[in-house]
N, C-alpha and C positions, 0 to 999 in steps of 0.2 A: 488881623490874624485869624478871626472867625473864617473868615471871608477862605482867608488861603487854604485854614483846613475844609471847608466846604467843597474847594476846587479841587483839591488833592483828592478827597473821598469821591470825586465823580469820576475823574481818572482812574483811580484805582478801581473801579467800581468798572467803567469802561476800557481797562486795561484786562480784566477776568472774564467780562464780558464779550471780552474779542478773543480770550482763549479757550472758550466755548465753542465761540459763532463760526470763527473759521476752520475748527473741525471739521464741523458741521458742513461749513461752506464749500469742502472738499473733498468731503466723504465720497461723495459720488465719480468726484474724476478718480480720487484711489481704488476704489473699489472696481472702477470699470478697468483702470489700468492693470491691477492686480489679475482681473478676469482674461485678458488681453496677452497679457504675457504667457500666463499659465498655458493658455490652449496655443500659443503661437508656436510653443518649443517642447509641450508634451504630450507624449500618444498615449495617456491613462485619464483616468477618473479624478478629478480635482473637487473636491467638495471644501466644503467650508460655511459654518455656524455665520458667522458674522464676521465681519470688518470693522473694528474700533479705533478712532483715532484723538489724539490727545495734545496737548503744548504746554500741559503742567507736568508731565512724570518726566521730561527731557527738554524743558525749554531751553535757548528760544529754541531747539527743535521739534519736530514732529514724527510724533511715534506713533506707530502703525501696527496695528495686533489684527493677527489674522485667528478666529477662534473654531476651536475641534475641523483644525485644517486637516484633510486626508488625503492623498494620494493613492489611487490603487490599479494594479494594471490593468489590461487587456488579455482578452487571447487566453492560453493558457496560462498565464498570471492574473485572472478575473477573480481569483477567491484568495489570492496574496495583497496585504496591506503592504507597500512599498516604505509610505513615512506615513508618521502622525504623531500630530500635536497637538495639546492643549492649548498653548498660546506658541504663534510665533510671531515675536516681535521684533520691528526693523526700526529704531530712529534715521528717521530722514532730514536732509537739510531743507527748511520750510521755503527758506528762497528758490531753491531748485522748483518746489511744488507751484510758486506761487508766480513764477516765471515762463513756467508753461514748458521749459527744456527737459533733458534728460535729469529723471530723479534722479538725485545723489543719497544711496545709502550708506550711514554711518558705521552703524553696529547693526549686530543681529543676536535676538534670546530665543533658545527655544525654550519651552517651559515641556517638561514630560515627553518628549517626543520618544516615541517608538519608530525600528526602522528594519527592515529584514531584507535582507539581500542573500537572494539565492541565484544558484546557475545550475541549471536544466541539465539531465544526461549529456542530452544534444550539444550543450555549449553556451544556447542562449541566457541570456542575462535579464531578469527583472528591471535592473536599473537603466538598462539603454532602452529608454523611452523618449528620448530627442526624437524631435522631428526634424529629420535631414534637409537640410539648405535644397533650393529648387536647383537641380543641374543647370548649367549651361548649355543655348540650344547647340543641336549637334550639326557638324561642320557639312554641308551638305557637297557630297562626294565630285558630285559633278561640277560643281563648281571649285572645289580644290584643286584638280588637278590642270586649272587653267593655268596659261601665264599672267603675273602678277604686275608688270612691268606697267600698266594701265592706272593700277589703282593709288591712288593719292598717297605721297609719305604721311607716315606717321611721327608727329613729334614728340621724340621721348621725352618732353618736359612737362608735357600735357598729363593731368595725374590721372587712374583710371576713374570709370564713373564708378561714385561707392555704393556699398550694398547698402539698405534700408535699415538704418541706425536702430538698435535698439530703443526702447525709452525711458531704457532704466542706465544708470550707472551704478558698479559700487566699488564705494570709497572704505572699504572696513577699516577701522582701529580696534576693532573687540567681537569677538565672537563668544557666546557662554552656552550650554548645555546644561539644564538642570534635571537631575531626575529622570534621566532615559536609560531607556531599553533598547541593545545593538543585536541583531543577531545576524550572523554569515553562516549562509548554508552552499557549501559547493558539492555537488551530487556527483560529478565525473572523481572527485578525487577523495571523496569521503569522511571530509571535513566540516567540522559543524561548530561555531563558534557562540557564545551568548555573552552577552556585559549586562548587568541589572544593576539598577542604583546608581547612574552614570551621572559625573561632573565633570564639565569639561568646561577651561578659559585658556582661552588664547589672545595674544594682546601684542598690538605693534600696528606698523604703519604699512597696509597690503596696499596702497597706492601707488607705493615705489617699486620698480621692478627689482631692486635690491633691498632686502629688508630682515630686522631681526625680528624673530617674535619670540614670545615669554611663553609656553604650552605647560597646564598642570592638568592631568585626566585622574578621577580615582572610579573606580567601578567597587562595588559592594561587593559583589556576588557573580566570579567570573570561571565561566568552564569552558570545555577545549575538548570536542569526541575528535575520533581518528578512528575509521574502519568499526566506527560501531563500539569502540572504546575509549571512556572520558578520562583522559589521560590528565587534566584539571580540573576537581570539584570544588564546586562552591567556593572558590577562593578570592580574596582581596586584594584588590589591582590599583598598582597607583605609578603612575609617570608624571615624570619632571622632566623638563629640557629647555635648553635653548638652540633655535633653528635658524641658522642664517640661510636665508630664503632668495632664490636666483631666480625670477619669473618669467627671466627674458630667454632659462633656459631648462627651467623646470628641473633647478637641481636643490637640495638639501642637506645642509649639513651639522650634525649636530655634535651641540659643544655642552659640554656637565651634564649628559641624559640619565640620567637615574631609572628604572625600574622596578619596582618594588612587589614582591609577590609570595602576602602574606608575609613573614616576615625574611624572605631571601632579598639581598638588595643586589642591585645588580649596575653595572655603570656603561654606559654605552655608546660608542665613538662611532663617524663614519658617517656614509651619507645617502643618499637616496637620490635617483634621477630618473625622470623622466623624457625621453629622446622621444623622435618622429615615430618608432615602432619600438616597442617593448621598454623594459625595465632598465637603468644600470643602477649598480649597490653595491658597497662592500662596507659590511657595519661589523663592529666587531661589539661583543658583549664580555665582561668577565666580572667576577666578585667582588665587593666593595665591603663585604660583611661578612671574613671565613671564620664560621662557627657551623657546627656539625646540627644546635638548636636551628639554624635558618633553612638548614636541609628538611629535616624532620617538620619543620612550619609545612611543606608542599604534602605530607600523607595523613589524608585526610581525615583517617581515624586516631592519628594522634594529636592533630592541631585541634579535635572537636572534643576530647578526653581532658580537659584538666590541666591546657599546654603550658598556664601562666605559671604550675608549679613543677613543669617539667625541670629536671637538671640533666647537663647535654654536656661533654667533652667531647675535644677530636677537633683539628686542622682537618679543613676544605678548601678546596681551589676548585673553580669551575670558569672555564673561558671558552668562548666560540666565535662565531663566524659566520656571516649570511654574505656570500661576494660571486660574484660574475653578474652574466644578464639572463632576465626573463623574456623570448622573446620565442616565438613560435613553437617548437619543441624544445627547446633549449631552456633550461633551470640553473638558479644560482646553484653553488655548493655552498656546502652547510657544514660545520666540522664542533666538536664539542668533543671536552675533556672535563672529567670529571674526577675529581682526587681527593679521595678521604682517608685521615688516615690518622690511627690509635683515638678511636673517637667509640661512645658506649652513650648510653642514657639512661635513667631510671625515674621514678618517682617516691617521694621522698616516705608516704605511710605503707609502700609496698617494697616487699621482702626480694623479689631479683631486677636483675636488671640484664641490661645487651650489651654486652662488654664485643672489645676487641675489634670495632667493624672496621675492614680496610675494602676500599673499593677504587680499583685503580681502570677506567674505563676512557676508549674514545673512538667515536663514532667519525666517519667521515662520510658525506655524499655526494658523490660529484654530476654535476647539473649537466655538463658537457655527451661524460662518457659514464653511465649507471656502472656499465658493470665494472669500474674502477673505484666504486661504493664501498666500506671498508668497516666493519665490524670488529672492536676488540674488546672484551670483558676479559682483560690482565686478571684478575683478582675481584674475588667477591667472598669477604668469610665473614660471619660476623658468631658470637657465641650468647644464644638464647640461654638464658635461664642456666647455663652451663653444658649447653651441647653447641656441639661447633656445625657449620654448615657451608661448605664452598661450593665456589659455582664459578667454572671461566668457560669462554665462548670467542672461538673467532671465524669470522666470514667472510670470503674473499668472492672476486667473482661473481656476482649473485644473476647477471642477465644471461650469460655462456653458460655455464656450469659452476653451480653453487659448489664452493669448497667449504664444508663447516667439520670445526674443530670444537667440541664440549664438554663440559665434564660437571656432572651435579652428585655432589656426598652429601650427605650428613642426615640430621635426626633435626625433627619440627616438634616440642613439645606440646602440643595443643594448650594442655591443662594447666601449663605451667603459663599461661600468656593471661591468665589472671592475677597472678604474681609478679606483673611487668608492668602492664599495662592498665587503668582503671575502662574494668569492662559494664558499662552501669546497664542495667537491665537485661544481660546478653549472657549466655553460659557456654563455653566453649572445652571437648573434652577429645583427647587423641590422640595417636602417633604419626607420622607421617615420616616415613623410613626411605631414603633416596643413596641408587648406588649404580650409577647412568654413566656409561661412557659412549660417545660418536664422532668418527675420524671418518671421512670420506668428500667424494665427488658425487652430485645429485646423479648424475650420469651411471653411477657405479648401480644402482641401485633399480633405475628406468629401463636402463641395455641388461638390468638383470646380474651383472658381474659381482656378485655378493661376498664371496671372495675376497674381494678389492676395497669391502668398506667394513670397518669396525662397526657394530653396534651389541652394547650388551648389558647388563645391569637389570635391575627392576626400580619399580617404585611401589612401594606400600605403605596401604592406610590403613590403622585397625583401631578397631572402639571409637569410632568418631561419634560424636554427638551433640546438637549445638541445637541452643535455642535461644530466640530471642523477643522482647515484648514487644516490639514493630511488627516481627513474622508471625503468625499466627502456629504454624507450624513448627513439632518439633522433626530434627531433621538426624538419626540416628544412620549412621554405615558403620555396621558389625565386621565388615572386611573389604577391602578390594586388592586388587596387585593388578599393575602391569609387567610384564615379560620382555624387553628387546631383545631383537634378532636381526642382521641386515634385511630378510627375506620379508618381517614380518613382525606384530607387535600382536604377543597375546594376552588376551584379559581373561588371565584363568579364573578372576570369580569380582563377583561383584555386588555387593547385598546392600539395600537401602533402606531407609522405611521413612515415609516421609508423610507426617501426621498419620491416617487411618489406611493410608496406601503404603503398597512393598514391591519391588525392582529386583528381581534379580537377572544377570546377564554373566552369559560368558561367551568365547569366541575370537576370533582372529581378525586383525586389523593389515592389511596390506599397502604399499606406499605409504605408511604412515608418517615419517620424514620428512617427502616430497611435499606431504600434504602440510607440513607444520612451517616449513622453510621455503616453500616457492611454491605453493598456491598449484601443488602435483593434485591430481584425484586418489583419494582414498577412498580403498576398497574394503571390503568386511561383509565377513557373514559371523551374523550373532544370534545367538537365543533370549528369547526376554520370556520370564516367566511372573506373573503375577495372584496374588489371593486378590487382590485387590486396588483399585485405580477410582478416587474419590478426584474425580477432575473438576467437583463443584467446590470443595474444599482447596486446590491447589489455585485456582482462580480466585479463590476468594469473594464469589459471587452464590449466593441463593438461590435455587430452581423454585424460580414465581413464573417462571412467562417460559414460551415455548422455546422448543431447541433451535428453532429455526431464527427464532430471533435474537438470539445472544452475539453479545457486542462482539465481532469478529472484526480481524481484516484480511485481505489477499497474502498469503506465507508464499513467497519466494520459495523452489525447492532448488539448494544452490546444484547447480551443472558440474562440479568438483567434487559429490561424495555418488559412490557407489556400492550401497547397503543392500544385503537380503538378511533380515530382519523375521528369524520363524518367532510367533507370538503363540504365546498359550497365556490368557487372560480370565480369572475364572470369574471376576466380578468388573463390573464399570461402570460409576455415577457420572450421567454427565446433567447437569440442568436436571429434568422431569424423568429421565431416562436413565432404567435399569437395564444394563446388560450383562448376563451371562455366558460362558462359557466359550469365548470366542478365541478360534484357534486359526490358525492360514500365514498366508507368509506377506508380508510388507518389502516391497523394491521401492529402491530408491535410486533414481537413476537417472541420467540427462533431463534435469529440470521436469522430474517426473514420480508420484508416488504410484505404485501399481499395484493393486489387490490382487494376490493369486489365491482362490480358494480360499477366503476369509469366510467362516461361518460364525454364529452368533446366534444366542436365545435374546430374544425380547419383547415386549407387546402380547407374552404369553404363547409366543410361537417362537420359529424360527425363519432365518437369512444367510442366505448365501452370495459373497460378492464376488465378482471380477469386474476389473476396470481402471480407470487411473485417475491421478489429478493430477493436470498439464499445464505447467508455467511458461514453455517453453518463450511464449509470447506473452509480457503480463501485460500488455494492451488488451489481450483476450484469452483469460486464463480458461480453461472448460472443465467437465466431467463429464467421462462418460464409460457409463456403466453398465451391467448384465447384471441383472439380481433373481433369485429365485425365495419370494416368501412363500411360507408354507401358516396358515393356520394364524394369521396378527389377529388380536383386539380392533376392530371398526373403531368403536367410542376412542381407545388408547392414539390408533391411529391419529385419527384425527387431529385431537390435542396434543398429541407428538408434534406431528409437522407443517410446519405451515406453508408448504405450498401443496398441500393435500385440501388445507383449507380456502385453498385459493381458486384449486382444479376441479376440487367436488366436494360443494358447500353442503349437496343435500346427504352427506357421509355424520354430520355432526348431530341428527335425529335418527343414523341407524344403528342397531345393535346387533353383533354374530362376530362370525368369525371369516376372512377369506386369506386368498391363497394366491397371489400372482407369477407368472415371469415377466420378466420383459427388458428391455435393451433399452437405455437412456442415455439422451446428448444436449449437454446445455455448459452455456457461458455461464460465468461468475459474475456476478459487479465486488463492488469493493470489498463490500462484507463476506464474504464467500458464500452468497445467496444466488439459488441459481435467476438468471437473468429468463421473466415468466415466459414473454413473448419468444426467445430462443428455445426454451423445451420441443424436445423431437424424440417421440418413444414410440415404442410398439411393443404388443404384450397381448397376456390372456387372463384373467380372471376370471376366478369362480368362487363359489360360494354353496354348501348345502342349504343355509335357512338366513334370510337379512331380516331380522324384523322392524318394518317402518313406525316410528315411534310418534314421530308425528313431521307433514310433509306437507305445506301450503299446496303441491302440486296436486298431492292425492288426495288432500283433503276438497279440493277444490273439483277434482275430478266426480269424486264422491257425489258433492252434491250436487254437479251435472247430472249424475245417473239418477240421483235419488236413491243411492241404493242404503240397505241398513244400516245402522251403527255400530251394528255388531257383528260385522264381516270381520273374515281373516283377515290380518295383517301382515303377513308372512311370507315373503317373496322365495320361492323354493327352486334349488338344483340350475341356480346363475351360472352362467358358461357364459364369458362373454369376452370375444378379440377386440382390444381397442388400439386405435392410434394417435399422438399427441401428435399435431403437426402447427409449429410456430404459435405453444401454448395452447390450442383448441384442441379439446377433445374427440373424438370420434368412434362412436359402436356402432359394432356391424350389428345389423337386427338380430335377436338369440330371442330364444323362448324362452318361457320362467311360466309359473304358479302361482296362485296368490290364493288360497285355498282352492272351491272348485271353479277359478277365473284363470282361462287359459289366458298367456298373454303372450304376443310378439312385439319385441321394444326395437327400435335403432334409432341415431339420430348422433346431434353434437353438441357440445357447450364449451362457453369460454371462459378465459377468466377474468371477461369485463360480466359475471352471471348470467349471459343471454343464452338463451338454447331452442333448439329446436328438434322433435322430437315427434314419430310417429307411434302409436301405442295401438295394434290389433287385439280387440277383446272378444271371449268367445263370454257369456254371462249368464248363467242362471238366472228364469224368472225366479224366484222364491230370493234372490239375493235384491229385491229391487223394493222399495220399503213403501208404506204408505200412498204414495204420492207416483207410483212405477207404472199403471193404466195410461195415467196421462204422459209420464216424458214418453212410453212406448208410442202411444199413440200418436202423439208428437210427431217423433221418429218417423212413423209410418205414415201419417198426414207429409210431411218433409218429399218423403217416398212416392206417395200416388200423385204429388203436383209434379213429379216426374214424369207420369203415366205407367205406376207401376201399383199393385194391387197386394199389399203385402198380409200377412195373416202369421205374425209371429210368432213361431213354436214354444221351448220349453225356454233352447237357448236363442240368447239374442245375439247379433253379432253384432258390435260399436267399433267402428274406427275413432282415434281422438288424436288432433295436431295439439301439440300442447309446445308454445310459444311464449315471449315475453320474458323476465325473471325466475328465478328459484323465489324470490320475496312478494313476486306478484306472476304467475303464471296466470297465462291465457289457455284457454280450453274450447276448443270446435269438435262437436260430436257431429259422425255422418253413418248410415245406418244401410250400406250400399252391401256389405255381407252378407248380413242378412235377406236382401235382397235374391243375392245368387242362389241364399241354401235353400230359399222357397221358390227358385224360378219355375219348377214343375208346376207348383199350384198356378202360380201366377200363368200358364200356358195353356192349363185345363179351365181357367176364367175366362178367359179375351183370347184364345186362340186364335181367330182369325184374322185381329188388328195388332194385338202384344206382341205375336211370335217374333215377325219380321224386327218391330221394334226392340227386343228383348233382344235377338241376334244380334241386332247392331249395337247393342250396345255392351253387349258382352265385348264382342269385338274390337269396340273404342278401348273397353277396359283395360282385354287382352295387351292391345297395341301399346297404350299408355304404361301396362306391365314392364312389356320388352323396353319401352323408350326409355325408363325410370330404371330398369336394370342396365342397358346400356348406356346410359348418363353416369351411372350411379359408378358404372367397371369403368369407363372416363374419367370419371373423377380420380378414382383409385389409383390410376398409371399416372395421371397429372400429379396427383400428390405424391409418388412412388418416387418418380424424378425429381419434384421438387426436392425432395430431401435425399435422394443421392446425388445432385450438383450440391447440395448444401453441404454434405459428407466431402466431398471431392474437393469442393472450393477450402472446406476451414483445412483439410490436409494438404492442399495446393497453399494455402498462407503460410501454413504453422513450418510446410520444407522450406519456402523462400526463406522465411525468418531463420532456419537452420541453418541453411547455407550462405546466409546473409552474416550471420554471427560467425560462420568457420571464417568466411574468407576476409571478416573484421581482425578475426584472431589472429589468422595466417600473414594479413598482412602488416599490420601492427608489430607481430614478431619479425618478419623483414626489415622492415624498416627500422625496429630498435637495435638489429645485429650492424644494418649497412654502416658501412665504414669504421667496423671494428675489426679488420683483417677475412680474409678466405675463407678459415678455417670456420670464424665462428658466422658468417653468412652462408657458409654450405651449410651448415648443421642445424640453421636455423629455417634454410628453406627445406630442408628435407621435415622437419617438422610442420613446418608451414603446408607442404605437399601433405602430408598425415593428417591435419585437422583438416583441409580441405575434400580431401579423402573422407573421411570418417564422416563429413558432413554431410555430404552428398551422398551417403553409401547413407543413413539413417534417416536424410528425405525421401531418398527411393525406396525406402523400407515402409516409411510412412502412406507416401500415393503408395505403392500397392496394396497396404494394408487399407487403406481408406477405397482403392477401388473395389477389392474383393467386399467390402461390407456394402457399396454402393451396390454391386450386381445383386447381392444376395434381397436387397431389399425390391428391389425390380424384380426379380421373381419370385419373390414373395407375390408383389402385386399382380403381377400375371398371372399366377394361382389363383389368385382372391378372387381377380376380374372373371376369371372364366368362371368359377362358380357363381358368382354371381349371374351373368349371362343364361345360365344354366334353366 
């Protein structure tokens, strides 16, 4: 007996010890297998932690844990994660591994996996990352068109040669999901979907081509935007079903589907197919739990208020429809009905409730033919607090000519929604007075025939006032009204105050309709008047760091609003920046914001803007500008903007006051930061007095000279034209003062800090300190190894190339001025060996003058062009891109009328004509606007050059 259990214990002993070892023993072919597969079939990034494999957590199988696997694409999907997991685990049959044939996998777990799938403007897809089967070589032509009557029969019994077998199988019974995050982003259609907290098990035999499976999915935390609005927040998602599964024809059909959302239940027939192209489906959805509480579970400020003590009356009925096919332009229809009716709710320690609500609605959309798409809001009244409120709406037509029928009455008690509702930390105070009637055709109102279309009523809101412990801000409107008219929608007053800042606006709204029901352009001219605009407060952010660097991004300006906006602003916190009194007019226009005469105090001066910001293209959004400052803070400056401290670093040790013009053109990157290397300006600055505070260049200069400590420091009566061309700076030479130091400056710098820079100095001996005998003498030793005999006057004259950094300037003094202003002496010395030589070299001097002026008026017209091709090029892209979008538009509208009768294909091309029109008619607007700024900067430079020549 000893003996047996002895045997047994070695066994068992080598029975664990082999479910170690051959892990181990195979780790290597699965891992390579895994590596192998991955890259044979995908075009992304495959990363992964480790490969673990196991024969105790699934014996006798073999499980296979891939750890912090990644997936991420290519291309413009290089900064999107596709999948990822924490563990993803595959039980494998261990005889398949251990046979050497195609692995057999069992089951698969993902543990946490995250997945995002998104689709690009364009169409492209994140997830098609297969790598496409190698073609077939191609039939070569001349040999096709032989006769065939030569070449050998073929026996159809002969099977074809097969492709290169996979080296995986899978065999699923189970698939689970623990713990993940789904998210669908489609950007053509403006849907955005998220799942958090995800469970998913599915169970059945996927080996058979006909099969049931068992599916239960619950998501924690589920929402749903649509055009920028989340039409389900934060909500609890849970599906049940069972799916008889057709593989051999990719069809689906389910039998007791449940879906549950929050607490609406919902029950779900029907089926889902997959054919050679596109979609087929016809599922149908309706109620399994009508109670008016399962409605009110989906708003999501009453489901998050106290729902378990909500009490709810009221029969609902809710049933739809998802049926046809998905298949190039072609969409299912979609139809929903929705029926409430003598339904209210209240809660039980507060004093009103919502009695009476009936809402008898149904939607229709048809996938085939849009404009056969069908809007009906029968009924909508429900009685707040004891004010009643209806509302009906029907919509015919909406791709031809929108037919909308409306009508909105009644009275919103604000104050009284505390008395309904439990508002925990939130205060809410107001009337909201509605008395809205509109009957018409979009048409009626486009062609102008106003006449033809009802519109009339107002809506008002008075004593509003809300605040809440989330918003930082309280948010008071002492009045508003709107006015309808078919012509036009007026907002005779408008008062806000929102925390430390105040709004007020009046003014006319035109196509306001068009713009609300079919995506018309609306037009408006408003007045906006302010005491105040604390935009550091409405942001909710601090002014610590400069305005240049505050978290921004690129703002779309949508191509559908057409604003003129006069602004009278008397104060503006933005970040570091105090702005005063700034008044001028805001356009808003074709994907376009335009400053007309926008002035403003700030930096202890004044600005004047003209110019725009252009989205037209957001691949390359621009600005570009004409400003006139008058009188800014240098220090203010500085710390203000950062690309002041990018362009002219040595601005941050000066102190005064200057004054520019100048014209500015630069791209955006994401942040709405102008893009460095793209700046292209020209301008003039001046200044009465800059005081240098302290300046490695001058410092450095300084002690070239040797000169005092106690020199001026005060650069006087700066006049100076500059040019930025693709981020480098440029000064033409200009005189300046630096007490009794005459100076002549020009040169460039960039904003990698490198510069180069010529400095003519005329210098008082008495400014030259201590140690001034020797650099003179220096100088002039320098001099006579020239063969020149110098005898230095009062002043001295110094040339100095100053090179290298602003952080480490290089300094070469040459002392050749001086030379000319004593060439007399030097001729009454050495007359009869200097002169000749003194001539000649005057002469080289001369000559290298002209060469250095005419290089210099060279450069000028070279740069001149550059940047009117660079003018002409970005206005030769931004009209393609114009016209590129008209005749997207024009023919997208085509193509949605064709084959919906004459009538509405004529109407649609004559529109289509008009946008393509107007497109082309605002490119050419553009190249000639961008040619005439191109000529003007060509003779600019033509100017410049000839003076210089000069």
């Amino acid at each position: 007996m000893k003996k047996f259990f002895k045997i047994l214990l070695i066994v068992v002993v080598a029975f664990f010890a082999l479910l170690i070892i051959i892990p181990l023993a195979f780790k290597g072919k699965m891992l390579q297998l895994a590596q192998d597969e991955m890259n044979r079939h995908l075009n992304a990034k495959v990363e992964f932690a480790d490969l673990r494999l196991s024969l105790i957590r699934n014996f006798p199988n073999l499980s296979v844990s891939l750890i912090d696997l990644s997936v991420v694409g290519v291309g413009d999907f290089e900064n999107d994660t596709l999948v990822a997991f924490r563990t993803f685990r595959a039980v494998v049959d261990i005889k398949s591994v251990i046979s050497g044939d195609a692995v057999e996998v069992r089951s698969i777990i993902l543990d946490r996996p995250t997945a995002k799938a998104k689709i690009l403007a364009d169409g492209r897809a994140n997830w098609d990352i297969m790598i496409p089967a190698e073609p077939a070589d191609p039939v070569d032509p001349d040999i096709s068109d032989e006769p065939v009557d030569h070449l050998p029969p073929v026996d159809p019994d002969l099977p074809a040669e097969p492709a290169e077998p996979s080296a995986l199988k899978i065999s699923l019974r189970s698939f689970e999901v623990r713990d993940g995050r789904i998210e669908y982003d489609d950007v053509p259609f403006e849907v955005r979907t998220t799942l958090s907290g995800l469970n998913l098990q599915m169970k059945g035999d996927l080996t058979e081509d006909l099969t049931s499976l068992d599916i239960s999915a619950t998501s924690e935390i589920f929402n749903v935007w649509f055009e920028g609005i989340r039409y389900v927040n934060n909500a609890h998602l849970s599906v049940v079903t069972l799916l008889d599964a057709d593989f051999g024809d990719w069809r689906f059909e389910f039998r007791e589907g449940e879906i549950i959302l929050n607490e609406l239940t919902m029950g779900v027939d029907g089926f889902f197919a997959m054919p050679e192209r596109g979609f087929d489906m016809d599922i149908e959805f309706f109620s399994t739990r009508a109670d008016f509480r399962t409605v009110l579970s989906l708003v999501p400020a009453i489901f998050m208020s106290d729902f378990e003590d909500l009490h709810a009356t009221g029969n609902v009925s809710v049933e739809g429809f998802v049926r046809g096919s998905m298949v190039d332009d072609i969409w299912p229809s979609v139809g929903l009905e929705l029926l409430v009716e003598d339904a209210g709710f209240s809660y039980p320690d507060l004093p009103k409730s919502v009695d009476n609500v009936h809402v008898n609605l149904s939607l229709l959309y048809d996938g085939v033919d849009e404009d056969n798409t069908t809007v009906d809001l029968r009924r909508f009244h429900m009685e707040m607090g004891g004010n009643p409120f209806d509302m009906h709406m029907s919509i015919r037509t909406p791709m031809s000519d929108m037919f909308v029928d409306a009508a909105l009455h009644g009275t919103i008690d604000f104050t009284s929604l505390a008395d309904i509702i439990p508002l925990e930390g939130m205060e809410i105070r107001g009337l909201l007075e509605s008395d809205l009637s509109l009957s018409g055709n979009m048409s009626d109102i486009e062609e102008e025939r106003y006449e033809d279309f009802n519109a009339s009523g107002s809506i008002r809101l008075t004593a509003f006032r809300y605040t809440d412990e989330a918003f930082p801000m309280e948010v008071n409107i002492p009045g508003a009204e709107l006015n309808f008219s078919p012509r036009f929608v007026e907002l005779s007053h408008f008062a806000m105050e929102l925390g430390a800042s105040d709004i007020n606006m009046s003014g006319r709204l035109e196509n306001f309709i068009p713009y609300v029901f079919n995506d018309g352009t609306i037009r408006g001219s408003l007045a906006l008047t302010s005491t105040m605009l604390d935009l550091n407060e409405m942001m909710g952010e601090p002014a610590e760091t400069e305005t240049d660097t505050f978290a921004m991004t690129i703002v779309e300006v949508p191509g559908n609003i057409d604003f003129v906006l006069t602004s009278k602003i008397d104060n503006i916190l933005f970040d570091n920046m105090e702005i005063t009194n700034l008044a001028g007019s805001i356009i808003v226009r074709d994907g376009r914001v335009v400053m007309e005469g926008v002035n403003m105090e700030m930096l202890e001066g004044t600005i004047s803007l003209n110019g725009e910001y252009n989205t037209l293209d957001m691949s390359a959004p621009f600005i570009d500008f004409a400003m006139d400052i008058r009188d800014f803070d240098i220090p203010g400056t500085f710390h203000t903007f950062n690309t002041v401290q990018k362009l002219t670093p040595i601005a941050k040790d000066l102190r005064g006051r200057f004054s520019t013009s100048m014209h500015m053109h630069s791209l955006l990157d994401e942040h709405m930061m102008p893009v460095m290397d793209s700046i292209n300006a020209e301008g003039r600055l001046r200044t009465a007095s800059v005081e240098i505070v302290s300046s490695a260049t001058f410092d450095r200069l300084g002690q070239a000279l040797s000169l005092r400590e106690d020199r001026d420091n005060v650069l006087r009566d700066v006049d100076i034209n500059f040019t930025i061309n693709n981020g480098r700076v440029y000064l033409e030479p200009f005189e300046t003062r630096m007490g009794p130091v005459g100076m002549v400056i020009g040169g460039d710098q960039g904003i990698d800090q490198t510069m180069n820079y010529v400095m003519q100095m005329t210098i008082p001996r008495s400014l030259f300190g201590s140690g001034a005998d020797q650099v003179i003498n220096n100088l002039a030793a320098g001099a006579a190894a020239r063969g020149l005999n110098i005898q230095p006057g009062e002043n001295v004259n110094v040339n100095a190339l100053i090179t290298g950094t602003f952080s480490d300037p290089q300094i070469s003094l040459d002392m050749r001025e001086t030379a000319r202003a004593t060439m007399d002496d030097v001729r009454e010395q050495v007359r009869a060996r200097v002169t000749e030589e003194v001539d000649s070299r005057v002469e080289q001097v001369e000559d290298r003058v002209r060469e250095e002026a005419s290089a210099r008026a060279e450069q000028i017209l070279e740069e001149a062009e550059k940047r009117a091709d660079q003018v002409r090029s970005a206005a030769a892209e931004a009209a393609e891109a114009i016209r590129r979008e008209a005749e997207a538009n024009a023919t997208r509208l085509e193509q949605e009328a064709a084959g919906r009768g004459r009538i509405a294909e004529a109407a649609a091309k004559r529109t289509a004509d008009g946008i393509r029109s107007e497109g082309n008619n605002k490119a050419e607007a553009l190249i000639r606007e961008a040619d005439e700024r191109a000529e003007k900067i060509l003779e600019d430079a033509r100017r410049e050059a000839a003076r210089v020549e000069e």
